[in-house]
GUMIVEX-549253 format. One record per residue (C-alpha): y, z, x. Coordinates in steps of 0.001 Angstrom, whole numbers, plus 500000, padded with zeros to 6 digits. Each point is the difference from the previous one (the first is absolute). Layout:
residues N
      v      w      u
      Y      Z      X
...
end
This chain:
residues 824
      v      w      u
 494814 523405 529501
 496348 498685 499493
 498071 498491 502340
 497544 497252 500097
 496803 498597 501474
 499997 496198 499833
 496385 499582 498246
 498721 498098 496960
 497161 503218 499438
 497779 497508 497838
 499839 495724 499546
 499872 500124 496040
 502292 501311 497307
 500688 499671 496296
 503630 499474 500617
 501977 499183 502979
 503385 500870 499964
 502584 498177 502586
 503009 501750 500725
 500856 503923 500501
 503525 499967 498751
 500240 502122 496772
 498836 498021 497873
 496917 499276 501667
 499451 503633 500541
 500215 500635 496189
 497543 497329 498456
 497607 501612 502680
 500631 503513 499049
 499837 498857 496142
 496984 497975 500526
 498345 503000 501808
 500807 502671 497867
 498620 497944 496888
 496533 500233 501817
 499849 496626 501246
 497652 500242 503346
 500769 497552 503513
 503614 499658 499895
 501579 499162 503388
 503535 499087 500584
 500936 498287 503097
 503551 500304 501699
 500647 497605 502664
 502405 502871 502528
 500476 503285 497653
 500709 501624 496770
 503176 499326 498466
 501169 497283 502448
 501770 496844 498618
 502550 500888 497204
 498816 503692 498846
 501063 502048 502919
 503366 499106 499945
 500664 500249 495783
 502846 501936 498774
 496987 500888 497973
 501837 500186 496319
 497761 500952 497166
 501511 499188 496064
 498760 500147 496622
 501857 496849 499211
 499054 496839 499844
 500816 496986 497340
 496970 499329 500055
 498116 500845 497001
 496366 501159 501791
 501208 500241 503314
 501651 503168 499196
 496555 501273 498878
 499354 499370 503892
 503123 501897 501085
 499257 502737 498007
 496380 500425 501337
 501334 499904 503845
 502259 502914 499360
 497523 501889 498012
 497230 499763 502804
 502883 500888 502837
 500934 503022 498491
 496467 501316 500303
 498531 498097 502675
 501295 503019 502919
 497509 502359 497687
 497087 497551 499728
 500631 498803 504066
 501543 502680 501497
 502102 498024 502011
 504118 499994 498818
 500997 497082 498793
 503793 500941 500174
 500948 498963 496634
 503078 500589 498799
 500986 500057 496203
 504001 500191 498809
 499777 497767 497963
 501898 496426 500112
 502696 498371 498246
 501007 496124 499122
 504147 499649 500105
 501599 498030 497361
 503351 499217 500592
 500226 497136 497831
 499785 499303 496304
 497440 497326 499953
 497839 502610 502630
 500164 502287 496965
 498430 497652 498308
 497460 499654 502157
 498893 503483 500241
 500082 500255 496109
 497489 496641 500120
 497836 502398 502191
 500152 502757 498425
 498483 498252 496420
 497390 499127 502600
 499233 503430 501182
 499811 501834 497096
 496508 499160 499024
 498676 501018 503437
 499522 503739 501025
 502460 499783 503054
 503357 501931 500017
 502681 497556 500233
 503632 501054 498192
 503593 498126 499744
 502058 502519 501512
 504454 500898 499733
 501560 500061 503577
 500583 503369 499624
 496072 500474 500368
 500015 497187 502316
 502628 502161 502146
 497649 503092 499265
 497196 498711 501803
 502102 498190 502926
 503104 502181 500746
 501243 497727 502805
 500603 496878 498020
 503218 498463 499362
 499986 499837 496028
 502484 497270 499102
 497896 497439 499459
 497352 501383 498481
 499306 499408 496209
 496657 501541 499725
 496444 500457 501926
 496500 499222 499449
 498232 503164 500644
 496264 500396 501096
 499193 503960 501205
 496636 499833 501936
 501394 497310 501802
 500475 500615 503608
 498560 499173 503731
 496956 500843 501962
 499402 499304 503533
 497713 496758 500379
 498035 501166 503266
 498871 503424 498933
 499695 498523 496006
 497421 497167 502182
 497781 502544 502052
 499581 502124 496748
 499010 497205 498382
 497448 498699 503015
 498773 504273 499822
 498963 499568 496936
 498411 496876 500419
 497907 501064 502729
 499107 503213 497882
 498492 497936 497103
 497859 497985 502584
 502344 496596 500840
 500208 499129 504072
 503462 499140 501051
 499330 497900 503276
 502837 499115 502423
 500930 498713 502352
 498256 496936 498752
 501144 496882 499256
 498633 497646 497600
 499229 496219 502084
 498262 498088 497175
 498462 500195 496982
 497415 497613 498333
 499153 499862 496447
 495707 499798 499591
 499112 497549 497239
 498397 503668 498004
 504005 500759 499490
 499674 502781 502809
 501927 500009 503178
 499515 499767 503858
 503094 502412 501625
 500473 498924 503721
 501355 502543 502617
 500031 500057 503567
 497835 502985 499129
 496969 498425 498159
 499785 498870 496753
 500049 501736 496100
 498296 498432 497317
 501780 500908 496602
 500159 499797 496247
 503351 499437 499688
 503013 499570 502634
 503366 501352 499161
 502961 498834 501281
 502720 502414 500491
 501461 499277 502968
 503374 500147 499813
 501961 497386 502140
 496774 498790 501518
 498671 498933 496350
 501441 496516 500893
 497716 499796 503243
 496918 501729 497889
 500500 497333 496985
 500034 497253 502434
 496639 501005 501646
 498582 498427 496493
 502953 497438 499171
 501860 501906 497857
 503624 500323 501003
 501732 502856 498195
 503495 499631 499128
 501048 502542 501812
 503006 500634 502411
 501213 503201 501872
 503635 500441 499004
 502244 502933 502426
 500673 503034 498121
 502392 502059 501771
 500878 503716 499403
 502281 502707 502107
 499555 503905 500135
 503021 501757 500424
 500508 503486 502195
 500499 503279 498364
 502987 499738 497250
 501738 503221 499246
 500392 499247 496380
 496363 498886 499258
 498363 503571 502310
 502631 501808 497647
 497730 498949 496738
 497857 502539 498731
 497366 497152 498222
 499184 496621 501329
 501883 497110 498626
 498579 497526 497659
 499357 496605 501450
 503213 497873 499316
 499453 496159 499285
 503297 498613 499947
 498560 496666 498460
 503351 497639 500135
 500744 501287 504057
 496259 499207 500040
 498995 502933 502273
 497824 503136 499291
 501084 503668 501700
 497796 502723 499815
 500791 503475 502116
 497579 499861 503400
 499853 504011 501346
 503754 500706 500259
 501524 496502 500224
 499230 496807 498009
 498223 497237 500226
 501881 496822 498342
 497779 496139 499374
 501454 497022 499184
 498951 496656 498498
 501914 497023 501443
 500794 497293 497688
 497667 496588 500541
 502538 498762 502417
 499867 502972 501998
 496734 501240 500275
 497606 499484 502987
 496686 498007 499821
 497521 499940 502646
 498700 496840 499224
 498388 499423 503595
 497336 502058 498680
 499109 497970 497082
 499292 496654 502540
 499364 501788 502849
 497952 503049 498805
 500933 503664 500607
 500827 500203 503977
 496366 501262 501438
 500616 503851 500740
 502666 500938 497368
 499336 503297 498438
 502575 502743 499954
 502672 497902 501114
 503475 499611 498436
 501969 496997 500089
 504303 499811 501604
 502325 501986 497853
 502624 498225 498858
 502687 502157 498514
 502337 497229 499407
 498088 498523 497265
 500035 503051 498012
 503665 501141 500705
 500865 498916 496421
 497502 502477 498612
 500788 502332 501924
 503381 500117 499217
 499119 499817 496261
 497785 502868 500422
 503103 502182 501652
 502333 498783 497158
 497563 501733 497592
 498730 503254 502096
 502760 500345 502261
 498078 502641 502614
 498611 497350 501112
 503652 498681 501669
 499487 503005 502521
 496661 500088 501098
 498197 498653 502537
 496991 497251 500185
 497622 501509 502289
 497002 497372 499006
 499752 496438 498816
 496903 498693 498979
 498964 496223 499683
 496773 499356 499005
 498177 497642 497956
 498681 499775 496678
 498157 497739 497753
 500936 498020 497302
 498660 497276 497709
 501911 497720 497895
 500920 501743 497619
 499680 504110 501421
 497474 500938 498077
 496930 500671 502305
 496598 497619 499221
 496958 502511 499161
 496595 498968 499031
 496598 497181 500308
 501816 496995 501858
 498520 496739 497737
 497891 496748 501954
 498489 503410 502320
 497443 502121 498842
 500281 503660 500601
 503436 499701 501947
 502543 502862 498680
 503436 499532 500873
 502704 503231 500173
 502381 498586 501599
 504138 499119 499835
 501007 503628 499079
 504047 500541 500920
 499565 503455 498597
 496454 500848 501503
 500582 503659 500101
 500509 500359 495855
 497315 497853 499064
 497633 501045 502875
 498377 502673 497492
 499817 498030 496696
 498913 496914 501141
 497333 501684 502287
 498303 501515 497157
 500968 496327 497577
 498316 498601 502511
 496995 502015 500522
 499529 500475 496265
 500051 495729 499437
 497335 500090 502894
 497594 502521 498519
 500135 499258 496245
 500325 495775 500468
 503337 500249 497914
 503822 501120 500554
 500693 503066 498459
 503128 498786 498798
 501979 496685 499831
 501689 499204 502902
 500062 496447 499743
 503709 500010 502081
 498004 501087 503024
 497062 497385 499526
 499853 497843 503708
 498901 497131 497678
 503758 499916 498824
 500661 497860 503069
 497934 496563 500996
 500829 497082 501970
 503473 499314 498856
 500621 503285 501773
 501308 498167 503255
 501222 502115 503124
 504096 498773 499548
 499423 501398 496087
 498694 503258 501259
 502752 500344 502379
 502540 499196 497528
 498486 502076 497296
 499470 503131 502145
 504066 499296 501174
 501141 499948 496377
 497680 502874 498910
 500853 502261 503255
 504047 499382 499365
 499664 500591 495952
 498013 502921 500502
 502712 501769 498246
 501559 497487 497542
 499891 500513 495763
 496301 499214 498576
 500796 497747 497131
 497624 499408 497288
 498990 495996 500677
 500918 500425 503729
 500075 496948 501428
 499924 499491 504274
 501268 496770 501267
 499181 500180 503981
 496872 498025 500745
 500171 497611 496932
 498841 497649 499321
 496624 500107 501606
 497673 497247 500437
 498583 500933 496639
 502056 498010 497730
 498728 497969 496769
 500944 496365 499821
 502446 500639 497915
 501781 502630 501949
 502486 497120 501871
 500955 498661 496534
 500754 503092 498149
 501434 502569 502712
 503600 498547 499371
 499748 501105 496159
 498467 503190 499806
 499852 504001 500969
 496700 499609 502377
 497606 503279 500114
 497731 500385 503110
 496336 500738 498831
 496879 500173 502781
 502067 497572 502292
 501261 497489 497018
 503039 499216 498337
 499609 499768 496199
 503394 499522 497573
 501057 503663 498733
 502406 498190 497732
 501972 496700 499693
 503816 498741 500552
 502456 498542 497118
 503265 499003 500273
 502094 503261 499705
 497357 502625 501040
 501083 502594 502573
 497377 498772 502593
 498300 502134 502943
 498475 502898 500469
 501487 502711 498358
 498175 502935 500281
 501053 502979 497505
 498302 502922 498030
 501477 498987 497337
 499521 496493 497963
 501765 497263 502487
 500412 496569 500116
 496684 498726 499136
 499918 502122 496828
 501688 496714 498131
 498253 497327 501582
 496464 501257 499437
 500892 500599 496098
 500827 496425 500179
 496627 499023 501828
 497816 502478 497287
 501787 497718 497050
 498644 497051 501657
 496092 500953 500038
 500596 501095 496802
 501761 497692 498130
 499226 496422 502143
 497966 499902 503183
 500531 501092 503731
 498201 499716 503353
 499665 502602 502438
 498101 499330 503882
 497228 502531 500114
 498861 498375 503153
 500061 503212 501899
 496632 501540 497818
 496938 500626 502144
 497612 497322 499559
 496378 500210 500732
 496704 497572 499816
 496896 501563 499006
 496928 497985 500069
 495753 500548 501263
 497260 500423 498199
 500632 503885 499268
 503849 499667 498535
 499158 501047 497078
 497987 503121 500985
 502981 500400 502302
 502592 499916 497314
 497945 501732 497867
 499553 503017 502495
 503571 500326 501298
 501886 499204 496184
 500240 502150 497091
 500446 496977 497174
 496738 497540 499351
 500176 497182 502214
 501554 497200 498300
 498138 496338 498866
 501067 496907 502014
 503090 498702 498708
 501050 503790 499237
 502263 502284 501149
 500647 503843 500004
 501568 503256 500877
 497923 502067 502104
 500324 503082 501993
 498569 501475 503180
 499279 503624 499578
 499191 502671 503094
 496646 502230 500005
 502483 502679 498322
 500580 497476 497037
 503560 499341 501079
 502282 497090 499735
 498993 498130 503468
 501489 496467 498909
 500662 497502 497247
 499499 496546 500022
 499609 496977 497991
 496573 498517 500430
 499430 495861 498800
 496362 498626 500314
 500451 496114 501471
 497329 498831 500264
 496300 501753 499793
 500073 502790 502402
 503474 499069 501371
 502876 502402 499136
 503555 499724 500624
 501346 504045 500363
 503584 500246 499621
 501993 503451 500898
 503973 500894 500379
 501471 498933 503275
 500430 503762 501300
 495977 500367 500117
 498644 497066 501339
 498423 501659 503187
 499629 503245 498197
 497483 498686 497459
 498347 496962 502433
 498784 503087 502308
 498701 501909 497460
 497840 497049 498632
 499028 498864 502862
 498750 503701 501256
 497819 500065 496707
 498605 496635 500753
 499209 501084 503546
 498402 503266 498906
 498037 498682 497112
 498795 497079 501563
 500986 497378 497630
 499795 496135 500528
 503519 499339 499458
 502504 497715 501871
 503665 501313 499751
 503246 498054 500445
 503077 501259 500441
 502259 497040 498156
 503424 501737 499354
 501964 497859 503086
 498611 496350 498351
 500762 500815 496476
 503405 499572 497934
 500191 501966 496731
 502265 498412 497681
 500401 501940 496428
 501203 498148 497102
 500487 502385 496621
 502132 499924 497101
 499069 498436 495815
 501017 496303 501933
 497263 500411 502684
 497153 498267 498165
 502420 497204 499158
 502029 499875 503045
 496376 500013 502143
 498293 497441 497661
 502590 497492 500959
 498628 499687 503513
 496206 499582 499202
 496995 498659 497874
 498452 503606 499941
 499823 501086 496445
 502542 503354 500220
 499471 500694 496439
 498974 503835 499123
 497205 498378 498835
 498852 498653 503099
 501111 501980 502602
 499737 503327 498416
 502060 503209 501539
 497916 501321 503104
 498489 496639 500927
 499824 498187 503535
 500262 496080 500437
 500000 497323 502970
 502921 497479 498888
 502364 497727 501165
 503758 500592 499206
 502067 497267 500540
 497117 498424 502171
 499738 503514 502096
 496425 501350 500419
 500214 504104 498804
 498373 502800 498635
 501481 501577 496195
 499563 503198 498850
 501242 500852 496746
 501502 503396 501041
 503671 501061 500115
 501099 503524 501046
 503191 499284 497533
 497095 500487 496947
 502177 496737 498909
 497643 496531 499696
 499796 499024 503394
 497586 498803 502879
 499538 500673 503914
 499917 496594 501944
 498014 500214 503097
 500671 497274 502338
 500261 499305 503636
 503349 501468 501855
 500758 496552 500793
 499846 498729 496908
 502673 502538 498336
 502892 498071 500170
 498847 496892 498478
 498390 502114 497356
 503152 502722 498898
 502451 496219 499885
 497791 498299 497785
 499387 503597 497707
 504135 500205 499947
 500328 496122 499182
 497684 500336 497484
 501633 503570 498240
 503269 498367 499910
 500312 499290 496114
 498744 503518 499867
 501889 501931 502124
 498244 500876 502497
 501075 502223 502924
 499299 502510 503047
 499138 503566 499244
 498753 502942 502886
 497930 503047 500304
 503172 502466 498454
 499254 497847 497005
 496609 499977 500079
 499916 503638 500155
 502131 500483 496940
 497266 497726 498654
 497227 501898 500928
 501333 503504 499098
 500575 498569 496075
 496810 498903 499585
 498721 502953 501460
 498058 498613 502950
 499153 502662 503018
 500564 499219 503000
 497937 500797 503330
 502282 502215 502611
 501148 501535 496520
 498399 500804 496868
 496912 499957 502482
 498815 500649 503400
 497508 502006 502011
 501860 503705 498032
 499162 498547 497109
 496690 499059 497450
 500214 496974 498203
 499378 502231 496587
 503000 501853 499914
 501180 496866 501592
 499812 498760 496151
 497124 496869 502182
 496937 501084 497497
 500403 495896 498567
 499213 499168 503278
 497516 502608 501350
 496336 498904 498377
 498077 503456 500622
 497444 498189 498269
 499366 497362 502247
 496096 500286 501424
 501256 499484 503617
 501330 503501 501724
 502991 498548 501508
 502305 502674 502295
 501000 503103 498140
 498155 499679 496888
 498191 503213 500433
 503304 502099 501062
 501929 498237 496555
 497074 500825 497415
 500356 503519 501327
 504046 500059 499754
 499467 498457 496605
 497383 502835 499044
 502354 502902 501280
 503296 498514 497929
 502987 498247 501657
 503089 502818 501003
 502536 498007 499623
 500681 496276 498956
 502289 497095 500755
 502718 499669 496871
 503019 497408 499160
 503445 501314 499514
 503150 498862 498875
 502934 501837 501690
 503876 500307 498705
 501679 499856 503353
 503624 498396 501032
 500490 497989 502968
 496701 500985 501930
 496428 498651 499522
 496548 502088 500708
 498523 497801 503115
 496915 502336 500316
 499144 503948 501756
 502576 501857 497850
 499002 503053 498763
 499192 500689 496578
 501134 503170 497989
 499059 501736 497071
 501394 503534 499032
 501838 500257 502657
 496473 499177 502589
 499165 496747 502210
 496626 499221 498132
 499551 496440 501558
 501608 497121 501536
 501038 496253 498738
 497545 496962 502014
 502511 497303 499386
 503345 499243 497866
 502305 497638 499481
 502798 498911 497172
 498359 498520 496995
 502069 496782 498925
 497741 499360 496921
 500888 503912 498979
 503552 500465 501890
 498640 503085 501284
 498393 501628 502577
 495981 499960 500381
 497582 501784 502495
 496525 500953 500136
 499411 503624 501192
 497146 502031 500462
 499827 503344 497642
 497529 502613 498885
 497728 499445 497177
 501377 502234 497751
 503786 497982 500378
 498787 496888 499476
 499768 499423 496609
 502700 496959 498498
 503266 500924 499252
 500057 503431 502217
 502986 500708 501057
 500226 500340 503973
 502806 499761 502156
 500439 497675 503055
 502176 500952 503599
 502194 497476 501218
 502816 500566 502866
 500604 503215 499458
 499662 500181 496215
 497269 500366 496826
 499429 497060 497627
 498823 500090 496608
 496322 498200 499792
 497657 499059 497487
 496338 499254 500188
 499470 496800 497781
 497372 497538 499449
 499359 497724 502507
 500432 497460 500488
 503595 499357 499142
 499556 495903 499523
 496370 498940 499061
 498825 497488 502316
 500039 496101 499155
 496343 500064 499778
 499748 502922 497752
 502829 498405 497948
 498034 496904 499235
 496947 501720 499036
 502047 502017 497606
 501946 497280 498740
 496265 498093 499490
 498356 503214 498275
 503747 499650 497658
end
């Protein structure tokens, strides 16, 4: 056991980490070891109190995630050699672990993940219960129908894994400092930062938050309040069992996901978790109004074995040792989770140099990966990867404290449920983010949460199975949304887009702004474009449509997912470059309405004096009109590639504005479509989309984005250097368009991609073509496969499809149409 001195040892630092739970410990360790000098971590009482002492410490491979298993898979690469680098066991333990499926649609499941595994360099294999029994002897095998197998997997202990960790920290140069706590911190108007302790004060670089359960207090200091809450997580050893000090080998880690508990062998007995269903499960919500109770550390909350008795009773039906032994330790402690379980890792936007890694309910197997994520994003000024699912800026005001609550409830008690492609999770909703039009179309439509909003996933007729159904296979929205495609294309629809990000842009250096941070030319008043935001690296940062107002004013418009994500990273680059630029953030004010379809033009004209013609309002132009007397902004833009605008008007005007746009359509037909739809739309015409075909793991030139990338351009906007250097060396692979012959089933996006009996790449996005009647993805392949009509093959649920590479795109857009039709 280490002890400590309760010193700061210097008042300035580059980094200042808060929090010595393992995570903390790692990004210090990572940050050292990469050569960065004057990092100090401060830990209010000692190493490893708050939630990582007291982990069952459970280290896995798996993850649905697409990148975060890229962060698993570092963590148990540097555990396994961290005793040899440290010297200090880490007690890790590696059996390996398996998934239990004991139901059909679970199968399914675990076929969905395993198309999603195959293109990444982790073991993972669908295993028979005989080889289920093989690796756990002691299970009752009745129910079982088959496992999900990851060898490597396993546990380590979370205090020894911690001091290694903080060894090798201090041996690259970082100062671990504890007991001290963290009273204040001020933020200097040069972006650096003023740490208060009763000890003195640090001046830093950067602060980063990884507190733990106290990241609620720490965000407060600065107004931020986290959406955090501790939840109780309670586990019980067992004494020695005969049967389990009888094995010769260690048993796998069981997951038994419908009983919802894990068991994993703990020296000669077991050690069985549970998690409670939302009704069940404990919240200490005290702490999130009251703050953490001033001297907690190492403490455990009451045991309560009665609110687990149906688990474990579940877990004895299945390993039935466990009916004879005894508990000799229960332990209740807390842990923390955000909304939606996934931790929140990264630069915090509205604060300058404040890191967050914080919300982590599985600290111990993504203390490793995120530590060096982390440390990597802090040296080089870009993530390594995408992680966009882990971005803090995913959450914003809407995030209230009785959402968080209810969120972390519903995400704590489905911890083990079926991951459905197009999950949707009701608890929480609606939030105070709703459109104006939310109240008069929730009764007749499938409602998708996005950033906080509602926004139609598809609309209601008479007869339609209505709900939410999820499936793996085509359900009952696969009708409906034909239905609403045949609409845009054959009359006219309107969709609310009023969840996009929306941002002002005006001062006397916009342009140079724009010009800086966007790979397209900026475009002329009264214009409108596609433009992208590339990283140092030349990768795909963020895409955005950009409209010039007025002179020097900009409207910047980006999907609702990436409001906060893209707004901090714009307003960093103002900060840092010094521009004259004034930046509003207009998303909340601004209704979206999008009206698309051959009748839009002459269902639109109807309502104003505005000259709609092609003629006059060509495709990618921007106009101040009235419709039907309502003051708004048009772009002529549709994601649908149909003819089509974007009307920009204010929330409260919505209403009024979608009745008189449906009074007007009605000799033409009009009617609701949603985003299921609109992606159907999209994937025809071949459009990419961000979070897809692109993102930070990707360049936009095997993106297929050269139309939009002007290497020419005189200004040296972000990542032009690192692209004319990717361009120079030749892409290695490229982003293609396939048709698939499937059955039932439709590519949604991360399923692997074979050839001669290899993965060579991976599908972006997919969806059923109802232009083609048949499937359609994009995928990323090598160079030498990616020529039209090779013939590749695509994994869905278990099974190979045929798939072609054609032309894209599969239905020319309405504006490339026309200027066919004109050239004859």
């Amino acid at each position: 056991k280490e002890t400590s001195s309760p010193s700061l040892g210097k008042d300035r630092a580059d980094t200042v980490i808060i929090g010595g739970g393992c995570v903390g410990v790692s990004l210090a360790y990572h940050l050292a070891k990469a050569g960065l000098k004057d990092v100090v971590l401060l830990e209010k009482s000692e190493l490893t109190a708050g939630s990582t002492w007291h982990a069952a410490g459970l280290t896995t491979y798996f993850h649905p995630g697409i990148n975060l298993k890229k962060i698993h898979a570092y963590s148990i690469k540097l555990y396994e050699k961290l005793e040899e680098e440290t010297g200090q066991s880490v007690g890790f333990h590696q059996p390996g672990s398996i998934r239990i499926a004991s139901t059909p649609t679970r199968v399914d499941e675990f076929k969905y993940q395993m198309t999603r595994a195959g293109w990444h360099p982790t073991e993972q294999y669908l295993i028979t219960p005989e080889k289920v029994q093989e690796l756990f002897p002691l299970l009752k095998m009745d129910k079982v129908l088959a496992g999900l197998y990851n060898p490597g997997d396993g546990h380590i202990d979370p205090y020894s894994l911690t001091m290694a960790l903080a060894a090798g920290a201090r041996k690259y140069g970082a100062q671990l400092n504890y007991p001290v706590q963290v009273t204040n911190l001020n933020s200097r108007s040069d972006g650096t930062w003023e740490v208060e302790t009763p000890l003195g004060i640090i001046r830093a670089k950067r602060i980063v938050n990884a507190a733990g359960f106290w990241a609620r207090d720490i965000g407060k200091m600065i107004g931020l309040p986290h959406p955090l809450i501790p939840v109780h997580h309670q586990y019980v050893v067992t004494s020695t069992i005969p049967e389990v000090k009888a094995l010769k080998t260690e048993l796998a880690v069981i997951r038994d996901l419908e009983g919802s508990y894990y068991v994993r062998q703990e020296r000669d007995g077991l050690l069985f978790g549970p998690y409670e269903s939302e009704e069940k499960m404990k919240l200490q919500d005290s702490w999130v109004t009251n703050g953490v109770p001033p001297g907690f550390g190492k403490e455990l909350f009451e045991s309560d074995l009665d609110r687990i008795m149906e688990y474990i009773e579940a877990a004895m039906e299945m390993v039935p040792v466990l009916r004879k032994a005894d508990i000799v330790n229960t332990i209740a402690g807390p842990i923390t989770y955000s909304p939606d379980i996934l931790p929140m890792v990264g630069p915090h936007q509205g604060v300058r140099n404040y890191w967050v890694a914080i919300g982590f309910g599985y600290g111990i197997i993504h203390a490793g990966g995120i530590g060096k994520y982390l440390s990597d994003w802090i040296l080089e000024g870009e993530p390594p990867f995408d992680l966009i699912e882990l971005d803090p800026n995913r959450y914003g005001k809407w995030t209230t404290t009785e959402y968080t609550a209810a969120k972390a409830r519903e995400s704590y008690g489905f911890n083990n449920v079926v991951g459905y492609p197009k999950e949707e999770r009701f608890a929480g909703r609606p939030t105070e983010r709703t459109s104006g039009l939310y109240h008069l179309l929730k009764s007749r439509c499938s409602m998708g949460f996005h950033a906080g909003w509602e926004q139609p996933h598809w609309f209601y007729k008479p007869g339609d199975e209505t709900g939410y159904k999820p499936s793996f296979r085509r359900t009952n929205w696969f009708d409906p949304v034909g239905r609403e495609y045949k609409q845009v294309m054959e009359k006219v629809g309107v969709i609310d887009l009023s969840p996009f990000g929306k941002f002002r842009v005006k001062g006397t250096d916009s342009v140079k702004l724009l010009d800086h941070l966007f790979a397209n030319v900026v475009p002329k008043v009264g214009s409108t474009n596609i433009s992208h935001m590339l990283t140092p690296r030349g990768k795909v940062y963020a895409e955005l449509t950009v409209s010039q107002q007025f002179p020097g004013e900009f409207m910047l418009v980006t999907g609702s997912g990436s409001e906060l994500h893209d707004l901090r990273w714009i307003e960093e680059k103002v900060t840092t470059g010094g521009y004259k630029v004034e930046i509003e953030n207009i998303t909340e004010e601004m209704g979206v309405l999008g009206v698309a379809g051959p009748y839009a033009r002459q269902v639109l004209q109807k309502l104003t004096n505005e000259d709609l013609s092609d003629g006059s309002f060509k495709f990618l132009q921007c106009k101040h009109l009235k419709l039907s007397n309502i003051a708004l902004t048009a772009i002529r833009i549709s994601y649908t590639g149909e003819l089509g605008w974007e009307l920009y008007h204010r929330k409260e005007d919505s209403v009024a504005l979608y009745s008189a746009i449906m009074e007007a359509g009605q000799k033409e037909g009009i009617d609701d479509f949603g985003t299921y739809a609109l992606n159907a739309l999209r994937l025809e015409k071949g459009f990419r989309a961000w979070g897809a075909e692109m993102n930070c793991d990707t360049n936009p030139l095997e993106a297929g984005l050269e139309y939009f990338v002007k290497l020419n351009k005189p200004a040296d906007f972000i990542g032009k250097q690192a692209l004319k250097q990717i361009k120079e060396k030749g892409l290695e692979r490229r982003l293609v368009y396939l048709t698939l012959e499937t059955d039932n089933v439709d590519p949604e996006g991360n399923e692997s991609v074979w050839h001669d009996g290899k993965v060579i790449g991976n599908t972006t996005s997919g969806c059923f073509s109802y232009g083609a009647q048949q499937s359609l993805a994009f995928a990323y392949v090598p160079m030498e496969l990616s020529k039209v009509g090779q013939k590749l093959e695509v994994e869905l649920l278990g099974k190979n499809y045929p798939a072609t590479i054609i032309q894209e795109p599969l239905v020319l857009t309405e504006p490339t149409r026309m200027r066919l039709q004109r050239k004859g």
